[in-house]
N, C-alpha and C positions, 0 to 999 in steps of 0.2 A: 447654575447647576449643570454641571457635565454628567455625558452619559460615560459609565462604566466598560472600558474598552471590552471585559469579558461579555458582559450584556450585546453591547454589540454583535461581538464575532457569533452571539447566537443568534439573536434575532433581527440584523440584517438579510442574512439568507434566508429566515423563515417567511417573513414579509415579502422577500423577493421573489419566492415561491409563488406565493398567493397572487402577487402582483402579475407574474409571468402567468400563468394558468387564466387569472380574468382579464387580459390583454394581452392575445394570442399574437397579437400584428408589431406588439412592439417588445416580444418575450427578449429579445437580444439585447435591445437598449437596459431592456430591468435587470438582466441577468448581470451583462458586466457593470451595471453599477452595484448593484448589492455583491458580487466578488470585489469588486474595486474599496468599497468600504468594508470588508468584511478584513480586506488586504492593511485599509489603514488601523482598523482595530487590534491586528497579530500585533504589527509595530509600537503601536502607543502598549501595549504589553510585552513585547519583549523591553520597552525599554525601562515599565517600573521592575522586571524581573531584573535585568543588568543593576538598575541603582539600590532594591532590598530586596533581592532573592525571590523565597516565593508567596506569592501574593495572592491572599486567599477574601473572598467575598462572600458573605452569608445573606441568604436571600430572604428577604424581609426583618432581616435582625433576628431571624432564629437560628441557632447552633445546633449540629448537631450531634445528638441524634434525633431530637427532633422535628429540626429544619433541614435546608439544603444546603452546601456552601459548595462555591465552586473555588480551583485553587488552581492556581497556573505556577509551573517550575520552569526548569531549564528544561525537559526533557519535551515538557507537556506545549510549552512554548515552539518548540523548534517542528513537532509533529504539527503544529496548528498554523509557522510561517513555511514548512513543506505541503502542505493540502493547500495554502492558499495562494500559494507560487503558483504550484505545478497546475492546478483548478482556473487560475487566471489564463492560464499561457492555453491550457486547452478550451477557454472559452473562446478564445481570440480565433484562436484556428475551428474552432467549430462554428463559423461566423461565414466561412468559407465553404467547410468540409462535407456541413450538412446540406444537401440539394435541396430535400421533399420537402413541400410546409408542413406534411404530416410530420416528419421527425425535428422539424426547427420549434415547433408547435408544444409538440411535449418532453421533447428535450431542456429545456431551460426549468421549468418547475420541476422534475426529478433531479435534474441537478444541483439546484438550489436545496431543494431538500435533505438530498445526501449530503451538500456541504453541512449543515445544520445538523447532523446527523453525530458527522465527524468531530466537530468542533464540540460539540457537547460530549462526545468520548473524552475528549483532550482537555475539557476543563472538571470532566466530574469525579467525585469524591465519595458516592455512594453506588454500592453494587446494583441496586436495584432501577436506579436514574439509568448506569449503561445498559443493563438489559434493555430499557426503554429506548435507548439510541442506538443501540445496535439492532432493533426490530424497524426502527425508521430509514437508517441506512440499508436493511437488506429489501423494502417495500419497496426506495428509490431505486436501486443496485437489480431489482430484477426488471424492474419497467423501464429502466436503459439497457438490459440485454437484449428485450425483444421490441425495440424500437425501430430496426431497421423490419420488420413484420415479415422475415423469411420461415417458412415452417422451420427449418433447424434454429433459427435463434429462438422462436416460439418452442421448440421441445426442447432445449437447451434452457431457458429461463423455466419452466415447470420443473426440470432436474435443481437449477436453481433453488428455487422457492421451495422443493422438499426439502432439500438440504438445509438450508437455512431454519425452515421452522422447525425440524428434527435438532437444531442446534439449539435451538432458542429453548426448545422445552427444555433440555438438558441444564443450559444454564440457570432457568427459572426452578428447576427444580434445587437446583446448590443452593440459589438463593434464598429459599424458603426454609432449607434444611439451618443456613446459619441463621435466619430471623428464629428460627427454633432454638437454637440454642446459645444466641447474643442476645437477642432483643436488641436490635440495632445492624445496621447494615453500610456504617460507613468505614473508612479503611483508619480510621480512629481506634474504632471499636475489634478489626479484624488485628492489629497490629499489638493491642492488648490484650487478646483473648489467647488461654491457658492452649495448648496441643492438646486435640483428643479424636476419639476417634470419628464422631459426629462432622467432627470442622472437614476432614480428613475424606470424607465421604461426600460433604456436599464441596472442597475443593477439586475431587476427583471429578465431580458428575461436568464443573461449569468450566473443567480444561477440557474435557471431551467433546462437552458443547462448542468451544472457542477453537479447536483444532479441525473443525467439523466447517466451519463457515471459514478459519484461514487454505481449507484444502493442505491441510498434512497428510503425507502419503501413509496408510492406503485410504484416507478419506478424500481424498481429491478429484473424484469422477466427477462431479458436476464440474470442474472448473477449465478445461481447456476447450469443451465447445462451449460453455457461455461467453469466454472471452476469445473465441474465432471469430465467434461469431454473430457478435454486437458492431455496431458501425463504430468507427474509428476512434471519434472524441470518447464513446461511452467504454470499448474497450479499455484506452489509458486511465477512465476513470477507474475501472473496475481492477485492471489490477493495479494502477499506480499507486492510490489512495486505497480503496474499500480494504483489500485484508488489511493493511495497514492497523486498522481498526482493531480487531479482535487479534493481531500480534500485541499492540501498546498493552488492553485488557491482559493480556496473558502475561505480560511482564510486569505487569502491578500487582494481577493476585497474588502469583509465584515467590513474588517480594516480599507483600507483606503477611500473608500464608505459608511459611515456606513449608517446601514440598517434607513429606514427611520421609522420607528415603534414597537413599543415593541412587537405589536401583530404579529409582522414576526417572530419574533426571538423566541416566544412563540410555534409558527405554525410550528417553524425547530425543537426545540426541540419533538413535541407533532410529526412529521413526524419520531421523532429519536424512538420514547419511540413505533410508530406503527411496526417499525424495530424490535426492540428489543424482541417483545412479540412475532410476527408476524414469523420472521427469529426460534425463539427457539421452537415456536407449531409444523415448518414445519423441523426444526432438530429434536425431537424426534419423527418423522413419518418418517421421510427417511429410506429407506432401503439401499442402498449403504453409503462405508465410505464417498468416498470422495462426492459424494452429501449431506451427514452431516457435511463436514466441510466445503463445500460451502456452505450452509443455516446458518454456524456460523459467515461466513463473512457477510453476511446480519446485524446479529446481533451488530458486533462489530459494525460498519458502523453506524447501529442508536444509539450504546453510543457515539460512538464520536461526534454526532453531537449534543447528550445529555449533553455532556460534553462543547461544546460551547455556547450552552442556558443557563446553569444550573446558572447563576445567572443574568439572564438578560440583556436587554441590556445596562445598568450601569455596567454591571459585564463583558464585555466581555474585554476590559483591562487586564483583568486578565486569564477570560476563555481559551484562546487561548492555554493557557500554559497547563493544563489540557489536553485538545486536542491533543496538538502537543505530549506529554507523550502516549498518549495511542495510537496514531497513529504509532510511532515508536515500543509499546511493540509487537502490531498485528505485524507490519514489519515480525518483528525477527520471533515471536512465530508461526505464520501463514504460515510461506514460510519453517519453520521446521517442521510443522502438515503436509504440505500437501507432503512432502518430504519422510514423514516416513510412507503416509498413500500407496505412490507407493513402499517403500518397503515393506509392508504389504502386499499390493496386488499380487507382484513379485515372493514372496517367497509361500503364501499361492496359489497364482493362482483366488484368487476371493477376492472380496471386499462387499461382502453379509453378513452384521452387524451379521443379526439371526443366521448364519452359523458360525462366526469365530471361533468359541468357539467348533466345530467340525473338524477343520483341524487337522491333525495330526503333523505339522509341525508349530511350533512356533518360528515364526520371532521376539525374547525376546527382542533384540537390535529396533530393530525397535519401539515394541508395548511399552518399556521403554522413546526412543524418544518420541513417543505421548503422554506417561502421561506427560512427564516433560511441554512441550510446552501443554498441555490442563492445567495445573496450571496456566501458565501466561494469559490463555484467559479467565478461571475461573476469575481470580483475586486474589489468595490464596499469601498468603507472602512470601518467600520474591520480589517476582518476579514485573518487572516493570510494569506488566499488574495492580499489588496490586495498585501500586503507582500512576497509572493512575486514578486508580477507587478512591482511595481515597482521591485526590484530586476534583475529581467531586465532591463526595458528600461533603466533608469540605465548597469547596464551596457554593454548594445549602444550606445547612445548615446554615453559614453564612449570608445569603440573603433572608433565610426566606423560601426558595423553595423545600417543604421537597416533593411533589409529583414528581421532578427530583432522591430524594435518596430510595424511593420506587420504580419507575420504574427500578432503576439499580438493589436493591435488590431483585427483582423478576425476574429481567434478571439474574442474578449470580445464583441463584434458580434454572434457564431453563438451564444454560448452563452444571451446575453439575448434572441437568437430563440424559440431552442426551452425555454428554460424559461418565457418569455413563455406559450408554448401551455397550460403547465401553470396557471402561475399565475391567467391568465386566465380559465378553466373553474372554476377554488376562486372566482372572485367574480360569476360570474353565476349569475342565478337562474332568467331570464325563461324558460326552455326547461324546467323542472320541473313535468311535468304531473300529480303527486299533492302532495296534503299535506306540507310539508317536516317533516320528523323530527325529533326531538330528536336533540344529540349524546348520543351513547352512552356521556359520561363518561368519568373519568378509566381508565387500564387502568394496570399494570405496567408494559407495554412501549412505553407515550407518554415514560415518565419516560428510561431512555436515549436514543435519539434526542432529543430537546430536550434535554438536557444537552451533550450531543456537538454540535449544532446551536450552542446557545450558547458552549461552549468555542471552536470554531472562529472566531466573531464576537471574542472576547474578548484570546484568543491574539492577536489584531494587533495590542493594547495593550501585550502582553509582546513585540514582536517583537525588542528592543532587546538584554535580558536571554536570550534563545533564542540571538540569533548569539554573545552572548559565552559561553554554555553550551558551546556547540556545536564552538569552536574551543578547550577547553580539551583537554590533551595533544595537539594537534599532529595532529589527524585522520590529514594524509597524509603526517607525516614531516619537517616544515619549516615554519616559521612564516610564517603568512599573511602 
């Protein structure tokens, strides 16, 4: 009897949890072994997805409504071998990165947990199962913001954790409103249930809940000093993976819910495009790195959701696709910037943008990782961030919607501002008024980030082979 790869990919991280938590001395060894088989579990499922599409498991032999069944697509698959790429590659470096035992200590069971979190986002089928996974990823997600125990990530993770459960009620509230008028709560029963204004009202309450914990602007204050100001690996987690989370949520209700107006989907976009301007005024003001690259996750965050508007709601059939692309290139590209921005800080000792360019010690490998991943969040080619963006606009362009390919072309405008700032300080010397340093050599946790840096550039070469991944099993119920 073989164990079911879906069962795995949940309950290897959850054991590893526990594992890591009651053996604090060997939390590293348990952690990359339960990612390591949580990694060969994605595989042995993406491959029955390759050979019959999508492949759905009922847990204990009940159907629902009501049992559970978890169901793995192309879409659902690729968000589940992205979390356990990008989650491998920053355990390796956090193997390095992390100094204190207090943070080596409780780092490994919260992040186990959040993987476990994610992965049951990615396999479930029932609205009320993600409310439950999305409450477990934000428990993990705030006790890795204040794990480096600075009072700002400590008042930072309380801004956190409001928001969050100010989200979660929201959505629990939608939740109850449709068990009120389905009597059932799986996307079965939402896909056949009649328009009305009930459905309409708890679809509204659980996108404001879900745009509340992705930080769409203007609900976005909690999110650029929780991810400053988290230590290195926890940052990449938090934004490379966690919104991740409540974007996929958001693109499955909208799917199989569809929105009841075109002026909603107008109002998410026009919330995207307040992101995009909004997040890149306040990235070329930041003075810290990594507070510039949390105000570029703001950024991204309003194209993607620019990217699901961009041809309205006749066009989201298609949109989605767009989306799910750029959602994945941030993954990669994001969880490598913030990787390389803790080795920048590491080695130079400060993360003070106007100063970099006065240390005397140049972190090359590092400051090299961050051009490569600021290409893919640029958008510059060949990188799958290009392929995202250029898909949006193809789109809007097609539909007539050229005020979606302006807002992205003056978001790409901001982003190559304020990365400019960075970039620019890695190549000047003349303001170095000691002896310049040797680089300090190869480290452990150079080699993640440059990896994840180059996958991200690379991945735009596979962009071809991803969208047809990605539509196997029928993501939303109907072929594209």
């Amino acid at each position: 009897m073989t164990l079911d790869p879906m069962i795995l990919a949940l309950f290897a991280p959850l054991f590893g949890a526990v594992a890591a938590f009651v053996l604090p001395r060997a939390a590293g060894a348990v952690g990359l072994v339960a990612v390591l088989l949580t990694c060969g579990a994605v595989l042995a499922l993406a491959r029955q997805v390759l050979a019959a599409g999508a492949v759905t498991l009922e847990l204990g032999g009940w159907a629902p409504p009501m049992g559970i069944a978890l169901r793995a697509d192309g879409l659902g698959v690729a968000m589940l071998a992205m979390t356990a790429a990008v989650g491998l590659l920053v355990s390796v470096g956090a193997l390095d990165a992390l100094r204190e035992a207090r943070q080596r200590q409780y780092f490994w069971p919260l992040w186990l947990l959040l993987l476990t979190g994610m992965n049951g986002v990615y396999l479930g089928t029932d609205i009320f199962n993600l409310y439950v996974m999305i409450e477990v990823i934000a428990l993990a997600a705030v006790g890795l913001t204040v794990l480096s125990g600075t009072r700002e990530a400590v008042r930072a993770g309380l801004e956190y954790m409001y928001a969050s459960i100010l989200g979660a009620l929201l959505f629990l509230m939608g939740v109850g409103f449709v068990y009120l008028q389905l009597g059932r709560l799986d996307f079965a029963g939402l896909i056949a249930a009649e328009p009305s204004a009930a459905l309409s009202a708890a679809l509204a309450l659980m996108i404001v809940g879900l745009l509340l914990k992705t930080a769409l602007f203007p609900l976005h204050f909690w999110l650029p000093a929780a991810h400053a100001n988290a230590t290195a690996p926890a940052s990449a987690l938090l934004s490379g993976l966690v919104v991740k989370a409540a974007l996929y949520i958001f693109l499955r209700l909208t799917t199989h819910v569809p929105l009841p107006d075109e002026i909603l989907v107008t109002l998410i976009g026009a919330l995207g495009a307040g992101a995009v301007l909004w997040g890149g005024v306040q990235a070329l003001r930041a003075e810290r790195l990594k507070l510039l690259v949390a105000w570029s996750t703001v950024v991204q965050i309003g194209l993607i959701f620019i990217a699901f508007a961009r041809a309205g709601q006749v066009g989201l059939a298609e949109s989605w696709k767009a989306a799910a692309l750029l959602i994945l290139a941030h993954g990669v590209a994001k969880a490598a910037m913030f990787l390389a921005a803790g080795r920048i800080r590491d080695e130079v000792g400060h993360d003070i943008i106007r100063d970099l360019d006065r240390a005397p010690i140049r972190p090359t490998l590092a400051q090299f990782t961050f051009a490569l991943a600021a290409i893919s969040l640029i958008g510059l080619p060949p990188s799958l961030g290009f392929i995202g963006k250029w898909s949006l606009m193809e789109g809007a362009m097609a539909a007539g919607y050229w005020h979606w390919v302006a807002v992205t072309m003056i978001g790409t405008l901001l982003s190559v501002a304020y990365f400019s700032r960075v970039l620019a300080g890695f190549l000047r010397f003349d303001r170095v008024r000691a002896p310049l340093g040797e680089h300090q050599g190869w480290a452990l946790a150079d080699i993640a980030p440059l990896t994840l840096a180059i996958s991200a550039i690379s991945l735009g070469l596979l962009a071809a082979p991803i969208l047809s991944f990605i539509e196997l099993g029928y993501p939303f119920g109907a072929k594209p």
